[in-house]
N, C-alpha and C positions, 0 to 999 in steps of 0.2 A: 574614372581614369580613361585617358584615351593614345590608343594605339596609332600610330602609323605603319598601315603594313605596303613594303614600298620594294619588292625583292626584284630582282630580275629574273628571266626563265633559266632554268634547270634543261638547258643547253639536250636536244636528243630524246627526253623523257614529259617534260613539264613546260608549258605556256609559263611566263610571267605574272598571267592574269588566272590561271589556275592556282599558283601557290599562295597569291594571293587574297585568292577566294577560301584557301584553306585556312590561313591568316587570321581572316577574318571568324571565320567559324570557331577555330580557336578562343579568339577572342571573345566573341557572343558567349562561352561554352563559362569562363573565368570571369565576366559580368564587365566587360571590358567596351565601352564603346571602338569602333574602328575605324578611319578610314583605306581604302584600299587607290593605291595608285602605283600601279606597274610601271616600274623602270627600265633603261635602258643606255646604253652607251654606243647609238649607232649602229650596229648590226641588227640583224634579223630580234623580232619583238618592236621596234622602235614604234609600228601603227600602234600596237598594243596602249601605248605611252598617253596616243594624243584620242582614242575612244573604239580604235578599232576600223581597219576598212569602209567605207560608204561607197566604192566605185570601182566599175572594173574595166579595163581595156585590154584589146586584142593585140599585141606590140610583136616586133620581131624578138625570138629568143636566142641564146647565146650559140646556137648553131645554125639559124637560120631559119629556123622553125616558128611558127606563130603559137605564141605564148598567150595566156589570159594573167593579165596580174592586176592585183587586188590594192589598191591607193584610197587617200582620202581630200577631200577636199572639204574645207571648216571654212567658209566666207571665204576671203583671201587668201586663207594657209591651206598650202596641201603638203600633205605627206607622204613620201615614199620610197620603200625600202627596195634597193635595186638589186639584190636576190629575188623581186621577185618579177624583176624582168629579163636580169642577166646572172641569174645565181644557178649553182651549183643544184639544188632542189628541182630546177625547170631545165636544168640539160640532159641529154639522152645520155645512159651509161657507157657511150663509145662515143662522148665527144670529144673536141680534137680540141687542147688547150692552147693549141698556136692559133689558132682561126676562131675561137671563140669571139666574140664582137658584144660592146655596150650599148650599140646601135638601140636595143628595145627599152634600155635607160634612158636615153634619150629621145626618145616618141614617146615615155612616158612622162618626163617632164615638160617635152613641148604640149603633150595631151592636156597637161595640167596650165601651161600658160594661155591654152587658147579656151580653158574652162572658166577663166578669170582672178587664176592664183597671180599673188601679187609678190607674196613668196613661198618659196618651195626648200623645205626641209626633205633632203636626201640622204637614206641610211645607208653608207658604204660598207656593207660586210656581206660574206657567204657569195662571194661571186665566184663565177667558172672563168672568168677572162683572166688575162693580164695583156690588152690592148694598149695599155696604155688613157684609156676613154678614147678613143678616136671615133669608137662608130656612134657613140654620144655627142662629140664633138662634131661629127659632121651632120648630124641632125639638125646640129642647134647653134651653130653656127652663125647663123643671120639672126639671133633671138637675143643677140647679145649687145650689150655688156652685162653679163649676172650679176653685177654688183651691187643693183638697185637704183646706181644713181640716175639711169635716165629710162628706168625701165622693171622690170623681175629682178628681186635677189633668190638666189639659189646658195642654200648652205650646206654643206658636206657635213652629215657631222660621222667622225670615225673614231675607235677607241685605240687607235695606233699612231704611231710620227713615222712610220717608214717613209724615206725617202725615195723617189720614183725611182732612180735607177735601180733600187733593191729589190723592189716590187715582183721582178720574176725568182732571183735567187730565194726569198723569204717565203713566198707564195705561192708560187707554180707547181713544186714537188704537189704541195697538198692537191692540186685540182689537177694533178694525174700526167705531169709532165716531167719529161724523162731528164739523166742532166744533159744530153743534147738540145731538147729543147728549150729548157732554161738557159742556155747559151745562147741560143737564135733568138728569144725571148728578150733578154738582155739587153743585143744589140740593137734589136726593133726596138727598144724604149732608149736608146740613147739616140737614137735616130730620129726618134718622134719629141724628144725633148730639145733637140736641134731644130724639126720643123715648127714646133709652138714656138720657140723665141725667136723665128723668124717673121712667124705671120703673124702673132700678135703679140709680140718683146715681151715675153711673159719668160723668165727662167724657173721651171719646174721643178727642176732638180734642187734650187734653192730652199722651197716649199717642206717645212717639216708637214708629214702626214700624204703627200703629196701621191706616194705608192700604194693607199689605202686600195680597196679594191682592184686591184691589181693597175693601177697606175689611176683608174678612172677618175680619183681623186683632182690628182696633178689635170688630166685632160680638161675638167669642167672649172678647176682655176685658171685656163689658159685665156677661158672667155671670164673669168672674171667674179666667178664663182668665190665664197669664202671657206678654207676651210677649217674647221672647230671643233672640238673634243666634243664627243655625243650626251659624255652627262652632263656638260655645261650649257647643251641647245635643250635636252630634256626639262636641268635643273631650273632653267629659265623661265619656258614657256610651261610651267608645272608651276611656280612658283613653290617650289620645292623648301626653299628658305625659309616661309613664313610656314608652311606647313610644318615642317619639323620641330618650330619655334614652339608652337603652337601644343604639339605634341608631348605625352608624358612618357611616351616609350617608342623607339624607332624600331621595327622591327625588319631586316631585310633579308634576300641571300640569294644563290647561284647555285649553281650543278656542282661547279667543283670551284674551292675556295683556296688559292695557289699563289705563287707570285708575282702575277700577271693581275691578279684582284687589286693589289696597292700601286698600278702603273696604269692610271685612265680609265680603268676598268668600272663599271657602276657602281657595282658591291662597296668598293674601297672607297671611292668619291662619296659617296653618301656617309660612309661612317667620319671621312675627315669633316664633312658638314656637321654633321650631330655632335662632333666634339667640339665646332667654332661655335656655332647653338649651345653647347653644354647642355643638350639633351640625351638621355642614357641610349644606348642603343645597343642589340643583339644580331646576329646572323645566324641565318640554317642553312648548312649547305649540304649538298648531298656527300661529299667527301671533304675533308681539308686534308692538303697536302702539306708535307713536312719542309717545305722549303713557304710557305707562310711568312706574311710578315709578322714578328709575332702580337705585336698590338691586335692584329687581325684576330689571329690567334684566340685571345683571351676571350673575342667576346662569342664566339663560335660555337656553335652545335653542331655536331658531327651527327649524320642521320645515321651515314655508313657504320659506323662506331656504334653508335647507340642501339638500327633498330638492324643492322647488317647491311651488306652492300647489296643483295638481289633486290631486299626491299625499298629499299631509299632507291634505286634505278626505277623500278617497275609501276612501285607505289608513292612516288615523293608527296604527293598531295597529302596521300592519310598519314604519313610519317612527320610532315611537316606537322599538321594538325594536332598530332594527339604530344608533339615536343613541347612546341608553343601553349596546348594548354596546361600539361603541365608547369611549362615554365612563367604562365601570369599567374597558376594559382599556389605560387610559392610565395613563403611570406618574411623572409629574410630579403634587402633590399637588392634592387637587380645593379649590375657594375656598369657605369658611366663609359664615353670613350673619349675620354680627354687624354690619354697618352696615344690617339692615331695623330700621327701628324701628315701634314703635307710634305710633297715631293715630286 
């Protein structure tokens, strides 16, 4: 019998490639061959996805500070997740969300065009800006057109559609800005979505997804850039589809399993594939939330529930582990996910 254990991280507690790895042990434990391939949906983990870091560079960070952030380059494709050049994790606890800058996003991706990527997968999530991309854009400005036709493609992939001008009302609270600022915020990105469709007739604000990283999205499609839902860049270049196929039991899961799981989010994407596959499939999550889709629902393991919430937070790996082998060495058959649908 064979498993795919395919989760995303457990979001503040758990890598991707830790649960896993716990997955997998399970699996070993119930005589189950496995393989392991950590997902993602654009945010922080996304290196995890394509083998993990191989490179690192010195880049400016979101206060102006010289940052080391961690990328990879595979032949042509590099990968790189811009939290960790301009994320929330590399800013100093009193930084200023008005002045914050993507500027070291982009010296990381020109870092990556002048190492010989041909294209660059860029993970928009966990940023401390809402510039708009501008200090990315002005990086990279002369590196363009991102679109690949006469040059680099560069893809965005993010697990949100916020629209640019939203991008400080929806986002900025979190990254420590007051509602004054998120006003002054605001109008800097209607202001800068006037100067993109002047300099290069790009309308941002049209752009679903556009706000992801606090506009940065929008900013790197002004040169040209695409932007794409992060488990469909994953599911892609994973070849996700034939693996699943492939598989006798999908195994996945997340931190916390909510209504935000069935809207783009990995967890959800992967179970509507297992159900177009019609291969069976489970989730572990550290909690599920009552507002759940309940398809989601059904096919769920609640660690919280089951092993308590200090443990499923502290200890997800062993909680995962000893769920999962219970649950391959049950022998009544496991529930399909043919009622998730798309949406």
């Amino acid at each position: 019998m064979r498993v795919l254990a395919a989760p995303d991280k457990f979001r503040g507690s758990a890598s991707a490639l830790q649960i896993a790895d716990a997955l997998a042990a399970a699996a070993a434990e119930a005589g189950w061959d496995c393989a392991r391939v950590p997902i993602a949906d654009g945010g922080e983990g996304l290196l995890d996805c394509f083998g993990g870091p191989n490179r690192e560079s010195t880049v400016t960070g979101p206060g102006g500070e010289p940052v080391v952030a961690a990328w990879r380059l595979d032949g042509s494709l590099a990968v790189i997740e811009m939290a960790r050049a301009s994320g929330q994790d590399v800013a100093s606890p009193d930084h200023d969300p008005v002045a914050a800058t993507t500027r070291g996003t982009g010296e990381l991706i020109a870092t990556a065009l002048d190492a010989g990527a041909r294209q660059v997968i860029v993970g928009a999530g966990g940023s401390a800006t809402t510039d708009g991309g501008l200090g990315a854009v002005q990086v990279l400005r002369d590196c363009g057109p991102l679109d690949g036709s006469r040059g680099p493609l560069v893809r965005v992939a993010c697990d949100v559609t916020t629209p640019f001008l939203d991008a400080a009302r929806v986002f900025a609270p979190q990254k420590g800005a007051t509602p004054e600022q998120v006003r002054t915020l605001s109008a800097r990105l209607r202001e800068r979505a006037d100067d993109y469709r002047a300099q290069f007739g790009v309308d941002v604000t049209a752009l679903d997804g556009a706000g992801a990283a606090g506009g940065l999205a929008g900013g790197l499609a002004a040169l040209g850039a695409r932007i794409e839902q992060g488990f469909d860049v994953v599911a892609e270049q994973l070849h996700l589809a034939d693996r699943v196929r492939s598989a006798d039991l999908v195994i996945t899961g997340e931190g916390k399993l909510d209504a935000t799981s069935s809207a783009g989010k990995a967890v959800g994407s992967l179970a509507r594939l297992c159900a177009e596959q019609g291969t069976p499939c489970r989730i572990v999550a550290g909690t599920v939330s009552g507002d759940v889709d309940p398809a989601l629902a059904e096919l769920a393991v609640d660690l919280g529930d089951r092993f308590g919430a200090r443990a499923a937070w502290a200890r997800p790996a062993n909680c995962v582990r000893a769920a999962v082998a219970a649950l391959l060495g049950r022998e009544e058959p496991l529930p399909g996910a043919s009622s998730v649908k798309g949406g």
